[in-house]
C-alpha positions in Angstrom: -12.0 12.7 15.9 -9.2 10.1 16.7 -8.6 7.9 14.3 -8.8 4.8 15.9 -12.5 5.6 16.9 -13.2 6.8 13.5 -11.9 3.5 12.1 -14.0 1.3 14.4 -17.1 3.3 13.6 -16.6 3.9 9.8 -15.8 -0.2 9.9 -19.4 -0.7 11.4 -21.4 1.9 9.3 -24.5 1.1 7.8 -23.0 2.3 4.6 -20.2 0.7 2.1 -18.3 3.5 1.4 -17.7 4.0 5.0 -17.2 0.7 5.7 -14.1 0.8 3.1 -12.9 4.5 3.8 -12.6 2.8 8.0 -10.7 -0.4 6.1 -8.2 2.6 4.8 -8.0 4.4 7.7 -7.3 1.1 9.5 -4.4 0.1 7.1 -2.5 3.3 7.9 -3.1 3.3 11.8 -1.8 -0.4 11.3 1.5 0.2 10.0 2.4 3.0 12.1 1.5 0.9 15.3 3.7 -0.5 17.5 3.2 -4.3 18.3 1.2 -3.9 21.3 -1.6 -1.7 19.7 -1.0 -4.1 16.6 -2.4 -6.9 18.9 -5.0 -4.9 20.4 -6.4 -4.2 16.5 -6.2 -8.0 15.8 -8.1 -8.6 19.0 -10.8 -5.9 18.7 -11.6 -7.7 14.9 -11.5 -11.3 15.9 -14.3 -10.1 18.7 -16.1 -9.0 15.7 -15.8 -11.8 13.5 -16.9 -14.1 16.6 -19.9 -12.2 17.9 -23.4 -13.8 16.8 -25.5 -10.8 17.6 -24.2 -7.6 15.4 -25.3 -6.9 11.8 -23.9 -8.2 8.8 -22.7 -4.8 8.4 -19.9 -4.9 11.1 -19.5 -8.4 9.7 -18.8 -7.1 6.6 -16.3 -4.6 7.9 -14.1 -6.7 9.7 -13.5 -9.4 7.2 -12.3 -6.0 5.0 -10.0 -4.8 8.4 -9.0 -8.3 8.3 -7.7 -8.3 5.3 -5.8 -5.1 5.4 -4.1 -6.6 8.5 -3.4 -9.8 6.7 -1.9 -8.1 3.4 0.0 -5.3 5.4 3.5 -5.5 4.3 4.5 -6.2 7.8 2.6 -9.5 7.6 3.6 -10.8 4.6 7.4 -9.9 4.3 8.3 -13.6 6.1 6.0 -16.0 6.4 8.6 -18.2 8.5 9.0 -14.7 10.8 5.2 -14.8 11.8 4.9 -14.6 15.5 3.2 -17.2 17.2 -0.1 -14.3 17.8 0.4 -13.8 14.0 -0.2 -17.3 12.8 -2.9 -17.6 15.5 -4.7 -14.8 13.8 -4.8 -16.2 10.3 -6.2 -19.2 11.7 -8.6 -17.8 13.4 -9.7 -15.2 10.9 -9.5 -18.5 7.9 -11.6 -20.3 10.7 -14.2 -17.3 11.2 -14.4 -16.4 7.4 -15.2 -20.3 6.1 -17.9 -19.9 8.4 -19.3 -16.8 7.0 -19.2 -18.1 3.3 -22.9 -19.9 4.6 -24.1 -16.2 6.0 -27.5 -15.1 5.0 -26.4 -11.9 3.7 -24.8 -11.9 0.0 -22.1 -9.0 0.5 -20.8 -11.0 4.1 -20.3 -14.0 1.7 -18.5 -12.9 -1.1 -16.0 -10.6 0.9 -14.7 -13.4 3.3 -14.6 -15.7 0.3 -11.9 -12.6 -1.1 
C-alpha cells in the first residue's frame, strides 16, 4: 500500500492504535517530503479539522497529525524562519483545536487540549 494512503486511512480508523500507528507513519512521510507535498499534508489536515460532518474519530486523528507536523524538527528549529504558510498553519490549527476543547466526545477534547 502507499504510504500516504495508508496514513490518511490509519488517521481516520475507527480504532486508536491505528489512528496513532497513521500519526507515525505521517511523521516519517513528513520529513522526507519536499515543501510542496509538505503543504499539501498541512492542507489535507486543516480540511479535516474544519469539516463539521466526519466522526470524532478523524477528528481525533488529525489533531494527532497536527501535532507531528507542528513538533517536526523542521518546524521548530527557527521560529523566526517559519514561512508565512507555516505560521498560517499554527494559527489555524490553535484556532480549530480551541474549538474542539467544547467537542462532545472526551478523547477529541483532551488531545487538542495536548
Amino acid at each position: 500500500m502507499d504510504e500516504a494512503i495508508e496514513w490518511k486511512e490509519l488517521l481516520r480508523s475507527g480504532k486508536n492504535l491505528e489512528r496513532e500507528h497513521g500519526a507515525e507513519l505521517l511523521r516519517s512521510a513528513y520529513a522526507a517530503a519536499e515543501d510542496a507535498e509538505k503543504t499539501r499534508i498541512e492542507i489535507y489536515i486543516l480540511d479535516i479539522l474544519q469539516s463539521t460532518d466526519i466522526r470524532w474519530e478523524e477528528k481525533q486523528g488529525a489533531l494527532l497529525a497536527a501535532k507531528v507536523i507542528l513538533t517536526s524538527s523542521s518546524q521548530n528549529e527557527n521560529a523566526a524562519g517559519y514561512a508565512k504558510s507555516d505560521s498560517q498553519f499554527v494559527s489555524e490549527v490553535k484556532s480549530n483545536a480551541v474549538a474542539l476543547l467544547e467537542h462532545p466526545e472526551y478523547a477529541v477534547r483532551i488531545t487538542a487540549g495536548n
